[in-house]
N, C-alpha and C positions, 0 to 999 in steps of 0.2 A: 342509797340507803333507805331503809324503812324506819321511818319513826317513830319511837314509843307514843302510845296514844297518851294525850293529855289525863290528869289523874280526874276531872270533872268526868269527859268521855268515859273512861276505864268503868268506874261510877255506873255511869248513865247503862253501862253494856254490863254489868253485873246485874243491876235493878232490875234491865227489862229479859235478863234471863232466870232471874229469879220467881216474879210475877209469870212469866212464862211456863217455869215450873210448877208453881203453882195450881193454874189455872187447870195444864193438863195431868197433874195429879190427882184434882178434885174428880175430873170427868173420866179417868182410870176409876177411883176411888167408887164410883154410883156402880158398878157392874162388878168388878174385879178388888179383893180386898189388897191394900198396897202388900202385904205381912200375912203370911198366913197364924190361925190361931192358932194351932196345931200342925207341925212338916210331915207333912203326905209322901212318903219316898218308901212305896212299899220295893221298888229293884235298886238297891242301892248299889251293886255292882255296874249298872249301865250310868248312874253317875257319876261312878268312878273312871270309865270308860270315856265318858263325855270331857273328863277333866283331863285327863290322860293327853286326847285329840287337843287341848290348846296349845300345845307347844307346834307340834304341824303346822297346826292354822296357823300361828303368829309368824312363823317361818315362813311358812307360803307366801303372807299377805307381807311379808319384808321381802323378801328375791325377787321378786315379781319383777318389783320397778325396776332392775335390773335391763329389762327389753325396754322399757322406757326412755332409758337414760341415754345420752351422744355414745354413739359407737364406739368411740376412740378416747373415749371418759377414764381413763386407769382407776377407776370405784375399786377398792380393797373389800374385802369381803365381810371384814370387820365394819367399815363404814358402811356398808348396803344395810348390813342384817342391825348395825346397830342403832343406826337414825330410825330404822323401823321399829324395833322395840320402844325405842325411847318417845318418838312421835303418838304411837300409839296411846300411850297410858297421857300424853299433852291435850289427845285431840278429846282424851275421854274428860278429864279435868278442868277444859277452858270451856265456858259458855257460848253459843252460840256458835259453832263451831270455829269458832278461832285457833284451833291450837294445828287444824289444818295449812298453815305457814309454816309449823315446827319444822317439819322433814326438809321444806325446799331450804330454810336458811342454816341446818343445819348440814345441808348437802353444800350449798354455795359454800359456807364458812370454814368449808375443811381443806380448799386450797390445792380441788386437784386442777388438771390441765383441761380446760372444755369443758366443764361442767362449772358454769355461773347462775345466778339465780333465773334467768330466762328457761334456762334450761330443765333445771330444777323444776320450777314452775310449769312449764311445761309434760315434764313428765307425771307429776301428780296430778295435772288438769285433766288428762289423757287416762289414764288411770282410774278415779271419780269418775270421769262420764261414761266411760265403758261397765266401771259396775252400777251407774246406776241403771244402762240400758239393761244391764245383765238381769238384776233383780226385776227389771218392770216384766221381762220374759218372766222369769220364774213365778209371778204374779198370777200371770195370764195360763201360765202352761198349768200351774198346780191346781188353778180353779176348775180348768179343764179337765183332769181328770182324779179331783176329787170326790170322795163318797160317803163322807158324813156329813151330814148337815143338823146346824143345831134348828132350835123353834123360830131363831131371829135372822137367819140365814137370806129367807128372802128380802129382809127389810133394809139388811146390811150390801147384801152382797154389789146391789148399785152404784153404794155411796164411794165403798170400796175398789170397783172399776172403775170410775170416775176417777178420784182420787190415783190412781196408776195410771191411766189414759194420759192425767193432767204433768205425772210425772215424767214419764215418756215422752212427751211432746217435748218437754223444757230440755230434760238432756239430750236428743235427739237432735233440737236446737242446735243447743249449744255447741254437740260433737262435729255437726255441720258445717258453725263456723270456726271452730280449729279446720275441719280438713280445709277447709276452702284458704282459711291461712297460708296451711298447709302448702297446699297446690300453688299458691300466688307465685309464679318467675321471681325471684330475685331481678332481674330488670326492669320489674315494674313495681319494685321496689322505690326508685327515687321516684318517679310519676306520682306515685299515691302517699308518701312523704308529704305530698304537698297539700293533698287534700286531709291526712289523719292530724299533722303536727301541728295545724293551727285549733284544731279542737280538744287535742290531748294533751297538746306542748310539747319540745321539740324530746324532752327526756323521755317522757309517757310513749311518743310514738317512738322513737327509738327503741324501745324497750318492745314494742309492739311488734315491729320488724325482726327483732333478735329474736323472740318468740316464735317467732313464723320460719325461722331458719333450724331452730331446736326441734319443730313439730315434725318436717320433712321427714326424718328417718321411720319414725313412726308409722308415719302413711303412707310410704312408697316404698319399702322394703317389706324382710320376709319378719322384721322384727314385732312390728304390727301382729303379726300371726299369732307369734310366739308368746307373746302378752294376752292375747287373746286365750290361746290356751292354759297359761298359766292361773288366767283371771279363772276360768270354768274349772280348775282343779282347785283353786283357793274355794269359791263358792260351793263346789261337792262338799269340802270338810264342811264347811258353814252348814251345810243343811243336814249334812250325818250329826255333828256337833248337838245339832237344836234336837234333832227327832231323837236320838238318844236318851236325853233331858227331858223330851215328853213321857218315851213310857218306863224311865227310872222315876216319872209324878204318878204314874198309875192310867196318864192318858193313853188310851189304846189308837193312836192316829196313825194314816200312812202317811208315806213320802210326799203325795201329793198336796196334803193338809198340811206338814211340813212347809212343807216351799211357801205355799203361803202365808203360810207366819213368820219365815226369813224373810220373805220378801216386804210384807206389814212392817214389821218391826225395821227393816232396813230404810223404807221411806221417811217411818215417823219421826228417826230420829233425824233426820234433816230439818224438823219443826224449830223453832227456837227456845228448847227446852235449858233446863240451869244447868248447873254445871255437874260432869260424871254423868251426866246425859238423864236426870230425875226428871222424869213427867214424861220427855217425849217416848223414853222407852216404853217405860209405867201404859201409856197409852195407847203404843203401838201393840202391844203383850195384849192388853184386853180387848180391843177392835179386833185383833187377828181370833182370839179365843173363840168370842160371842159366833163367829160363822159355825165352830164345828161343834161345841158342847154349850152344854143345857147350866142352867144358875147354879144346881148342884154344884157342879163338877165344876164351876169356874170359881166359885167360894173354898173349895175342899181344893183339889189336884191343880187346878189351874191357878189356886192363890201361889202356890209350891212351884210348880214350876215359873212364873214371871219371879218371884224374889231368889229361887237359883239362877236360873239365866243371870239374870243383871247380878249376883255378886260372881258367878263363874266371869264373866267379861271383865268386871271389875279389875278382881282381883286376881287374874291370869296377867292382865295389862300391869299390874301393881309388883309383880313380884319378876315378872320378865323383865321390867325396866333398867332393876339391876344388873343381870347381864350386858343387856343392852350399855349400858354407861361405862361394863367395863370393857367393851367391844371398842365404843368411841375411845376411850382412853387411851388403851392398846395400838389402833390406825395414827392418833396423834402424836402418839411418845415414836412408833415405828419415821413419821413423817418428817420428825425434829431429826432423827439420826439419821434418816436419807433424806436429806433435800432433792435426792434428785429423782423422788419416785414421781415429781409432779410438780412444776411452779404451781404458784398460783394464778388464777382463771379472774379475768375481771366478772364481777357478779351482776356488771349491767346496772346504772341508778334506775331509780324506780319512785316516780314523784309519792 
């Protein structure tokens, strides 16, 4: 079981992403207005286009995990697509990214066969670290072969690579040590039992082994591939999505300039920004600007497009939710009148 955080903690983790928002809205706020004074939306058909594209996206970015998930998982279609919408609109609304737990215990908690919280867990961990390599590519590719460049472009562009080099590294890391999980025999599983349980405790390592047995299909099969693939077609929409929204603000940017602002704005909000994601977005939106357009145009069009962006995510996440809730309904009411679509899966304690 996972435990409610004490109401002091809960506290202390609202505070420090509140403050957190703060801070990076103030530093959005000196380049980039949060609000524009006046909405710059001289193609209002390509933001209607751009709105259109959320429904894809949200679907993409819910089936996916699908290649994620245990082979033999009987996932209903209703439960894949609808812990996804619902997770979604949790991960935008909880600070700090907490609400990145939604999916796996709302996947654990639904009681099919082989799929428990290890597992779950597993596949979201898999998932995150692949798009975050994904995005640090796109980072590096769009700089590449971008061609506009603002006045502060040289001043930026460093801090910017660094900044993705540094992100890279960590997910890189980290995918590392899944695969190597991954890859570990099951027979030397109990050998290293002995050296993990006495520093995690015997539940923690226990849990740490069932993880390593959920990652396998992932890395050793063709399903790995397929995730991979579906990851690159979620991310197309994402970047068709953003450039859309750029020249319905009147920004005349390419793809490549594009990528780079998905890809900015995808790292920032890993920041520890408040809740609904205020400031880290706010921040990411005006860092990614300042590379291509001039103060002008980052006061006028560029104020216009960061305050649609952020309520397009918003409020795509907000209104999809409801489906999504009547999807989960639907797989449960289905699950009551079949028991036999699935015992239930032990979920694995988790200290």
């Amino acid at each position: 079981m996972i435990e409610p955080a004490p109401p002091r903690r809960r506290a202390l983790l609202w505070a420090a992403s509140c403050v957190g928002a703060a801070v990076l809205l103030w530093l959005a706020s000196r380049k980039v207005p949060l609000w524009p004074d006046v909405l710059h939306l001289p193609r209002p058909e390509l933001f209607a286009l751009a709105a259109a594209l959320h429904l894809p996206y949200s679907l993409t970015r819910a089936v996916r995990l699908r290649w994620a998930l245990p082979p033999g998982a009987p996932v209903s279609r209703d439960l894949l697509v609808g812990s996804g919408l619902v997770s979604f609109l949790v991960i935008l609304l909880l600070p700090l990214r907490l609400g990145e737990l939604s999916r796996p215990l709302i996947l654990a908690r639904a009681g099919v066969a082989g799929l428990g919280l290890p597992e779950a867990i597993a596949a979201i961990a898999s998932e995150r670290l692949l798009d975050g390599l994904l995005v640090v590519g796109m980072l590096f590719l769009g700089l590449g072969v971008s061609t506009a460049f603002s006045p502060e472009f040289a001043a930026l562009v460093g801090s910017v690579e660094r900044f993705g080099l540094a992100s890279g590294v960590v997910f890189a890391g980290l995918m590392l040590g899944l695969g190597l999980l991954a890859f570990t025999p099951p027979r030397h599983h109990e050998r290293l039992g002995g050296l993990v349980r006495p520093v995690l405790g015997a539940r923690l390592g226990d849990f740490v082994f069932h993880l390593a047995a959920a990652l396998r299909p992932i890395f050793t099969s063709a399903r790995g591939l397929f995730l991979l693939g579906a990851s690159l077609v979620y991310w197309a929409i994402t970047l068709l999505q953003l450039w859309l929204v750029l020249l319905a603000c009147g920004l005349d940017l390419g793809a490549g300039e594009a990528a780079v602002i998905v890809a900015v704005v995808g790292l920032s909000i890993q920041l520890p920004g408040g809740p609904a994601q205020v400031g880290s977005f706010q921040f990411g939106a005006a860092l990614a600007l300042q590379l291509f357009i001039g103060p002008a145009d980052l006061r006028g069009p560029g104020a216009s497009f960061g305050a649609l962006m952020y309520l397009l995510g918003l409020l795509g996440a907000l209104v999809l939710a409801l489906p999504g809730l009547a999807l989960l309904g639907r797989d449960r009411r289905r699950r009551v009148i079949d028991p036999s679509s699935g015992p239930p899966s032990e979920p694995g304690p988790i200290a």
